[in-house]
C-alpha positions as a LaTeX table, in Angstrom:
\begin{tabular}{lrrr}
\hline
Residue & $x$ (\AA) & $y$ (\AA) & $z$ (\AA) \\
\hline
Unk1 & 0.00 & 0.00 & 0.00 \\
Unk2 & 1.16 & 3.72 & $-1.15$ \\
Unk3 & 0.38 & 5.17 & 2.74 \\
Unk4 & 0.75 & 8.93 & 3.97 \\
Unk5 & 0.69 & 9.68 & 7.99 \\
Unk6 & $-0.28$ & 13.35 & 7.87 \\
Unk7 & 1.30 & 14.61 & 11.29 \\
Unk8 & 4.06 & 12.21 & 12.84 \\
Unk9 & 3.97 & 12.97 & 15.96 \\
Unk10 & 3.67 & 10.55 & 18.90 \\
Unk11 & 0.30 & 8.24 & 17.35 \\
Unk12 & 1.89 & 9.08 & 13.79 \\
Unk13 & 5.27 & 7.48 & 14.82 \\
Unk14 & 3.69 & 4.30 & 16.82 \\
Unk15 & 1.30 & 3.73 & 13.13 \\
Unk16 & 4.37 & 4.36 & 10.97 \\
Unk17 & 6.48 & 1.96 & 13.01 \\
Unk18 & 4.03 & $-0.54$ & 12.75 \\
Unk19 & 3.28 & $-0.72$ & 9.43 \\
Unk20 & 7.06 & $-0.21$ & 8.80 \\
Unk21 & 7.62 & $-3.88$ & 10.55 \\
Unk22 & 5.00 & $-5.63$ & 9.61 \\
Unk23 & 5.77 & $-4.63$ & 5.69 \\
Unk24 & 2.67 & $-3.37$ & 4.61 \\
Unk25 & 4.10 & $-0.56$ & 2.78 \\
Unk26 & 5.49 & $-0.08$ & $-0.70$ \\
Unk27 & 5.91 & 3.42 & 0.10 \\
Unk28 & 4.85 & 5.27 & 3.18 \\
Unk29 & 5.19 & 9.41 & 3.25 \\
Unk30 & 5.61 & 11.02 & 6.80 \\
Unk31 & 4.65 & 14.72 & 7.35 \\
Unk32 & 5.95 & 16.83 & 10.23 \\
Unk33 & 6.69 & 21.16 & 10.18 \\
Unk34 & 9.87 & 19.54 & 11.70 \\
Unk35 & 11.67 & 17.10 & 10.12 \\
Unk36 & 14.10 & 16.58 & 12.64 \\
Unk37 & 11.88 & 14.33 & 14.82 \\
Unk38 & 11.54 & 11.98 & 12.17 \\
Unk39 & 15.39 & 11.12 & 12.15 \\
Unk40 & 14.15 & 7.40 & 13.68 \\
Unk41 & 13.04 & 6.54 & 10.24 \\
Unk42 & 16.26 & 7.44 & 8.48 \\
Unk43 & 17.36 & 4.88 & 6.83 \\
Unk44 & 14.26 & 2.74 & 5.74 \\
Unk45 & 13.53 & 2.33 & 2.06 \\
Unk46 & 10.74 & 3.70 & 0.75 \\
Unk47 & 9.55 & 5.73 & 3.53 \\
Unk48 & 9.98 & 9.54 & 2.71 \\
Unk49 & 9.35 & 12.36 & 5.22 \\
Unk50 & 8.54 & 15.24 & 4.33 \\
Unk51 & 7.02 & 18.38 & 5.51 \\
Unk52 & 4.82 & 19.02 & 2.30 \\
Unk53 & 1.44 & 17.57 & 2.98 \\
Unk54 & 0.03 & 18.07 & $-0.28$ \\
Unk55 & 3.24 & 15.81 & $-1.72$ \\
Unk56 & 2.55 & 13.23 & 0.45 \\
Unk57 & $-1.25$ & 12.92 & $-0.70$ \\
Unk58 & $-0.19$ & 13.23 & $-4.29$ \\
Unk59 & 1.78 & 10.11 & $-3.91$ \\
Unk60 & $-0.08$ & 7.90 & $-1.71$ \\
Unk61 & $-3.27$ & 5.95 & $-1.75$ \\
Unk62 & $-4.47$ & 5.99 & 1.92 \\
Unk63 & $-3.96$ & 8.90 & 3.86 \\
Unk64 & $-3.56$ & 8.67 & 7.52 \\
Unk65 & $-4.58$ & 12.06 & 9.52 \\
Unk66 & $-3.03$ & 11.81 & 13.13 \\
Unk67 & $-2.78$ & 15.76 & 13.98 \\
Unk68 & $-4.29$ & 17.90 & 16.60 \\
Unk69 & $-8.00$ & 19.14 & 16.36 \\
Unk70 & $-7.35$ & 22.71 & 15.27 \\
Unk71 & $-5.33$ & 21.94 & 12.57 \\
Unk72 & $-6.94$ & 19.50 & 10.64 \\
Unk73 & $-9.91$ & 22.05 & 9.18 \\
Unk74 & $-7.48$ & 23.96 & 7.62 \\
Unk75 & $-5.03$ & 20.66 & 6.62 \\
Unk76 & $-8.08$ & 19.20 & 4.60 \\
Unk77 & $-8.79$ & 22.77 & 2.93 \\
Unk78 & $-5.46$ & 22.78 & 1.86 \\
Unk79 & $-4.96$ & 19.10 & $-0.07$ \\
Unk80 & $-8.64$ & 18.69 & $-0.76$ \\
Unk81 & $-7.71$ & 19.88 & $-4.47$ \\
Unk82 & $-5.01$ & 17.21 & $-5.16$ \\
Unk83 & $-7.79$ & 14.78 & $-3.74$ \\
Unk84 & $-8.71$ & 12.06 & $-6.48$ \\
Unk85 & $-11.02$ & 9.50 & $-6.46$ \\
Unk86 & $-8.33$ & 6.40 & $-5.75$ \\
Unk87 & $-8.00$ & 8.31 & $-2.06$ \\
Unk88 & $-8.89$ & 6.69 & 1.02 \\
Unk89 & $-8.72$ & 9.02 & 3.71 \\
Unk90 & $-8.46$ & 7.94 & 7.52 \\
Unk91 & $-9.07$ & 10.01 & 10.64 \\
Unk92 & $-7.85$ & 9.44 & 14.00 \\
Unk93 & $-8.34$ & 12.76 & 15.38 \\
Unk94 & $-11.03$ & 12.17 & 18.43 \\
Unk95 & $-14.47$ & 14.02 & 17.82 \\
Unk96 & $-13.76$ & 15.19 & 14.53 \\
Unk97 & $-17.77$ & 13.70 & 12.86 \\
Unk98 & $-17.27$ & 12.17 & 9.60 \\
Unk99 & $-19.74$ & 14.74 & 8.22 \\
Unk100 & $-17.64$ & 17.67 & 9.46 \\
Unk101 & $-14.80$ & 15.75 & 7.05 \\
Unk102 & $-17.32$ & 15.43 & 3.96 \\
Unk103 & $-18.19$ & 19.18 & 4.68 \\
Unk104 & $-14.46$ & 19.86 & 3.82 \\
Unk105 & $-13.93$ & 17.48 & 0.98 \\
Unk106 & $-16.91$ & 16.33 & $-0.21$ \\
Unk107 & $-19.17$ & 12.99 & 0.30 \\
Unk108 & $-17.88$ & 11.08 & $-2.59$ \\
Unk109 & $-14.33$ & 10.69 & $-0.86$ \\
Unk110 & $-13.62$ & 7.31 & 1.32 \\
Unk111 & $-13.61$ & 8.57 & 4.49 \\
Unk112 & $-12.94$ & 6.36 & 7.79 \\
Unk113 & $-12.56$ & 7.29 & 11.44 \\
Unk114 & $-10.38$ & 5.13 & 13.50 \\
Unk115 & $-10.15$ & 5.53 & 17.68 \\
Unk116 & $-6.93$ & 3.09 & 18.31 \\
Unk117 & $-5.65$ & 3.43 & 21.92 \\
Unk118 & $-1.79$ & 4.16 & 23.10 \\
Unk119 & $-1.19$ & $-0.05$ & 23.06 \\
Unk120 & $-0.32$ & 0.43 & 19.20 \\
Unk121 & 3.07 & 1.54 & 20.10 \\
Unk122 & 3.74 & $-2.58$ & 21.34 \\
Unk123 & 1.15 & $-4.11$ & 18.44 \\
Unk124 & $-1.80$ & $-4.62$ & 20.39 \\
Unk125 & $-4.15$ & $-2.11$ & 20.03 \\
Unk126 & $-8.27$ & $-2.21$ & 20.43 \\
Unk127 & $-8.98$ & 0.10 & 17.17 \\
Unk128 & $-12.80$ & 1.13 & 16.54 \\
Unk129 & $-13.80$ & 1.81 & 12.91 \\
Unk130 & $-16.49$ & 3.91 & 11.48 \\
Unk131 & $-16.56$ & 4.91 & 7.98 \\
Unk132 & $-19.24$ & 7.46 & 6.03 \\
Unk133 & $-21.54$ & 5.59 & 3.23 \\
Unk134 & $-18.82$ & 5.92 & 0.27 \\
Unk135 & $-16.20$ & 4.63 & 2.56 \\
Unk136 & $-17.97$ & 1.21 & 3.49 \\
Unk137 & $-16.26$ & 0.08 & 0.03 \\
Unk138 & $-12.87$ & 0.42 & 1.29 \\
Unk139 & $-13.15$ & 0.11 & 5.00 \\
Unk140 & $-11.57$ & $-3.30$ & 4.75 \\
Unk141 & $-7.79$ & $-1.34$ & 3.80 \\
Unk142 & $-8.75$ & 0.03 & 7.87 \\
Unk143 & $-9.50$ & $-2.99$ & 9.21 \\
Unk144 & $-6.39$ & $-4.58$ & 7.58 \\
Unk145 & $-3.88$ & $-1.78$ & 8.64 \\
Unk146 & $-5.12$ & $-1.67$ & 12.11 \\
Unk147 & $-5.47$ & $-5.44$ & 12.39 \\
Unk148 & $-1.53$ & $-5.18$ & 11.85 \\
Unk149 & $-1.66$ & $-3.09$ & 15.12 \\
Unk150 & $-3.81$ & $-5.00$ & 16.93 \\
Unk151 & $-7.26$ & $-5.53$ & 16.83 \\
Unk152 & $-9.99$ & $-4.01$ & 14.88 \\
Unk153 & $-13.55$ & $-3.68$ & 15.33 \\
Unk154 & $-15.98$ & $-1.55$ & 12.77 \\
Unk155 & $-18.95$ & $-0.05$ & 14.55 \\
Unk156 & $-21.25$ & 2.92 & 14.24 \\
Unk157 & $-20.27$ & 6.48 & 14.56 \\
Unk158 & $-22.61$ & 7.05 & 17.67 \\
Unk159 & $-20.72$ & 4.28 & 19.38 \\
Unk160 & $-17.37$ & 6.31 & 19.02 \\
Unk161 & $-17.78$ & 8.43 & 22.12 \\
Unk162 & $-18.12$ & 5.44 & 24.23 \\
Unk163 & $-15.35$ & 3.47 & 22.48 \\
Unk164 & $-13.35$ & 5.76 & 23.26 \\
Unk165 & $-14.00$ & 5.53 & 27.19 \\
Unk166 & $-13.91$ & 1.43 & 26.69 \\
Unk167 & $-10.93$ & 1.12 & 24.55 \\
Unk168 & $-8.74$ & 4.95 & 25.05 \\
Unk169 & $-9.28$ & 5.42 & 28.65 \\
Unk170 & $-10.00$ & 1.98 & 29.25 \\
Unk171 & $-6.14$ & 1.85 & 29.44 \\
Unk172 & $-5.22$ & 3.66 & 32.10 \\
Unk173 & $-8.77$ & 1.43 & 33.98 \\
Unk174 & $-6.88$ & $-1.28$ & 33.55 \\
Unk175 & $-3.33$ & 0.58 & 34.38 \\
Unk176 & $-5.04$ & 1.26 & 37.45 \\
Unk177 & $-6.19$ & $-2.57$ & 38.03 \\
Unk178 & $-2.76$ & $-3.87$ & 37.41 \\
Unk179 & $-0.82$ & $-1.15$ & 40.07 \\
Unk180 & $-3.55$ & $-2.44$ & 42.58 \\
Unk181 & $-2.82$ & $-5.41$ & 42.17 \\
Unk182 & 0.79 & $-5.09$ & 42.13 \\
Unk183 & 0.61 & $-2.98$ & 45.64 \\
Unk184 & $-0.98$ & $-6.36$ & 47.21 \\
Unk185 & 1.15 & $-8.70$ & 45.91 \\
Unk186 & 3.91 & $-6.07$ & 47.44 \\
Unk187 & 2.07 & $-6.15$ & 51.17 \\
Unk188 & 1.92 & $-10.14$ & 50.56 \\
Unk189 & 5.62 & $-10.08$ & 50.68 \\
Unk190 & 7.00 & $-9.91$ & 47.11 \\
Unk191 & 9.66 & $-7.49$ & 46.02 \\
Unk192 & 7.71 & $-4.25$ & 43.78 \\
Unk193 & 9.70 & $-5.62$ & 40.20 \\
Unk194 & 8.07 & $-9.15$ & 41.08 \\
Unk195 & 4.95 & $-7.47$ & 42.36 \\
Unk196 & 4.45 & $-5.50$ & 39.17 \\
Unk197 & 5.86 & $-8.63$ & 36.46 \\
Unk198 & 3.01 & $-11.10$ & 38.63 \\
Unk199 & 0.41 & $-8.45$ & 37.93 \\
Unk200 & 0.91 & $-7.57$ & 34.21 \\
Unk201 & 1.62 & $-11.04$ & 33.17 \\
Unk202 & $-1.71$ & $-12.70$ & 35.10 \\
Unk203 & $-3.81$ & $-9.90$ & 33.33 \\
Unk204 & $-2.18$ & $-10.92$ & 29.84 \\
Unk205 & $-2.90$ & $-14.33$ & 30.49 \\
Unk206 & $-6.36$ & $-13.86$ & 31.84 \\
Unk207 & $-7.26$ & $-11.70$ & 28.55 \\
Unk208 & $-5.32$ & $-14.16$ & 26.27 \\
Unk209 & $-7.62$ & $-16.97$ & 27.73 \\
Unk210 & $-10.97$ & $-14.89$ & 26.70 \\
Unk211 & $-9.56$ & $-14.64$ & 23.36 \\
Unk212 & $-8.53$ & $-18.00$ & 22.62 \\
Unk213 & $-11.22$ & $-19.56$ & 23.98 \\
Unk214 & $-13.90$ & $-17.28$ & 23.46 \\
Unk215 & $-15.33$ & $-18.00$ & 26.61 \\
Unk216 & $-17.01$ & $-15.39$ & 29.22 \\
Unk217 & $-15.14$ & $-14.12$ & 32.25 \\
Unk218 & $-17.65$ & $-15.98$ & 34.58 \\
Unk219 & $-16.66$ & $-19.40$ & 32.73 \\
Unk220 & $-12.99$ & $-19.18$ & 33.59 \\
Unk221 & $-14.03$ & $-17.70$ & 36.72 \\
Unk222 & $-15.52$ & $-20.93$ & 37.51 \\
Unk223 & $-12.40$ & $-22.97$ & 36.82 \\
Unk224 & $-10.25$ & $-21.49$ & 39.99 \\
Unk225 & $-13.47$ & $-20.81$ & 42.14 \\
Unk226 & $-13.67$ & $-24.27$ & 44.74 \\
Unk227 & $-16.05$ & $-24.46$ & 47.41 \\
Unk228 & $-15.09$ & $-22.30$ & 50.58 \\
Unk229 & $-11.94$ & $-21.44$ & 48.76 \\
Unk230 & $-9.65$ & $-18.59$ & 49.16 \\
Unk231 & $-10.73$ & $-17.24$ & 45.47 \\
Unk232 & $-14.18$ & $-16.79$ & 46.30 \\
Unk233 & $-13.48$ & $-15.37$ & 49.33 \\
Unk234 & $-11.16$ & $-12.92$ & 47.87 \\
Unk235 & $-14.06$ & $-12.19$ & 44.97 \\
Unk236 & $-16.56$ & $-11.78$ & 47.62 \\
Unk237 & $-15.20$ & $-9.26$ & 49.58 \\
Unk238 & $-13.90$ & $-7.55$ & 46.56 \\
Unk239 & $-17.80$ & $-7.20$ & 45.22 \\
Unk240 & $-18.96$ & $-6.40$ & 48.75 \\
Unk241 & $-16.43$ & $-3.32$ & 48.06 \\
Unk242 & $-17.70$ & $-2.52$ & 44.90 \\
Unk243 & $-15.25$ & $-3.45$ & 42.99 \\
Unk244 & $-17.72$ & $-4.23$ & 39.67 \\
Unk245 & $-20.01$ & $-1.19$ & 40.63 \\
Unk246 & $-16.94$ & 1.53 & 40.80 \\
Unk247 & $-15.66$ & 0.37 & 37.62 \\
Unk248 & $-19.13$ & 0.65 & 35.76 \\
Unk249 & $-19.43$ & 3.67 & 37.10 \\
Unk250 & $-16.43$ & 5.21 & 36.36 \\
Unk251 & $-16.89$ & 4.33 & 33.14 \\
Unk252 & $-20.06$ & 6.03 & 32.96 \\
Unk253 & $-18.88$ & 8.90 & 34.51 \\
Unk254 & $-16.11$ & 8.88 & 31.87 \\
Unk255 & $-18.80$ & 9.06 & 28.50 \\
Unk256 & $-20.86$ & 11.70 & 30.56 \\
Unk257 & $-17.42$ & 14.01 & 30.86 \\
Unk258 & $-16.41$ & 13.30 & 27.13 \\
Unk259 & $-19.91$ & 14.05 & 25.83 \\
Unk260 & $-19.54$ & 17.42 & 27.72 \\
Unk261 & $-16.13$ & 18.17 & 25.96 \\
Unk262 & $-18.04$ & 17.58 & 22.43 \\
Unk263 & $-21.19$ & 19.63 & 23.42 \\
Unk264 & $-18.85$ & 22.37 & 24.60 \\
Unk265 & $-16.95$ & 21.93 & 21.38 \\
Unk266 & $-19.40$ & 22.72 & 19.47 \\
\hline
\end{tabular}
């Protein structure tokens, strides 16, 4: 694929990195007002940065927008003539509607949002697709770039707000999880570095077991749960804290504050 990343900055790099190793470029532009950032990527063949947006679009197929809010108006005024029909264009810039991009390029351009979270630096990211009705005939080039970063998962566009709570700040949710449960394994006795590798590698496994299997959480719940054990005592006491109830919550809390920031946006 013939890919631009329009603004390589911290998301732009993590994309471009990933796509660089996984070799599903033939040519990939990267744009940046400072080029001098970009010196990791020195040295690769075919990838060409650049601080000319409108040469990056003239030579690529899928364009990748990963700059802030404010600029991206003006960005799409400014290549939307060198725009041709071959172009797939891809948002990730967080409440930017797919019919504020047609507004500045027109409906009859593919145009895709994607909300991946900060785990596509390491290859692992939960992406959430939505696309606008001319782009549902190349959304699969989306699901196949991000699917090299992770996972992907194409819903609707009013589900974006609250992927981006599940899947964005669901992160630092499960950061949080995994530092709790590090600090008990540390008042249990165990060194913080042990604490902390226990923690992050019993999450992995317990998420790598959903996915393989395909079975629900109470299922493999089940499996270490024994009568009068110390499991469901631990579980127990945990709910009896509201552990499940804070978390839902939170969450909740979470898509009420982020559809404030988009009404106030507005």
């Amino acid at each position: 694929m013939k890919i631009a990343i329009i603004g390589t900055g911290n998301l732009g790099k993590s994309i471009a990195k990933g796509l660089i190793t996984t070799d599903a470029i033939t040519s990939l532009y990267l744009t940046k007002r400072k080029l001098s950032s970009l010196s990791d990527f020195e040295g690769y063949n075919n990838v060409f940065p650049t601080s000319d947006n409108v040469e990056a679009v003239k030579n690529s197929d899928v364009i990748i927008f990963a700059v802030q809010p404010a600029h991206f108006e003006n960005i799409l005024n400014d290549i939307k003539s060198v725009l041709t029909e071959k172009h797939v264009l891809i948002s990730t810039i967080t409440g930017y509607s797919l019919a504020k991009m047609e507004a500045s390029v027109g409906a009859d351009q593919f145009i895709i949002r994607a909300m991946p979270n900060t785990a596509i630096a390491v290859g692992k990211s939960m992406t959430c697709i939505c696309c606008n009705h001319k782009g549902q005939e190349r959304v699969k080039i989306a699901e196949a770039i991000f699917n090299r970063l992770g996972t992907s998962l194409v819903i609707q566009e009013n589900l974006m707000q609250a992927a981006t709570v599940v899947c964005a700040s669901g992160v630092a949710f499960w950061m949080r999880l995994i530092r709790a449960t590090t600090q008990a394994a540390i008042q249990l006795g165990f060194e913080a570095n042990e604490a902390q590798e226990l923690a992050m590698h019993t999450c992995e496994g317990a998420a790598n077991l959903l996915i393989t299997t395909g079975n629900h959480p109470e299922q493999e719940i089940d499996k270490v749960t024994t009568p009068k054990g110390c499991t469901i005592e631990g579980l127990n006491e945990m709910e009896h804290k509201g552990l499940s109830s804070s978390l839902i919550q939170g969450m909740i809390v979470s898509f009420q504050k982020i559809n404030t920031i988009k009404t106030d946006q507005l």
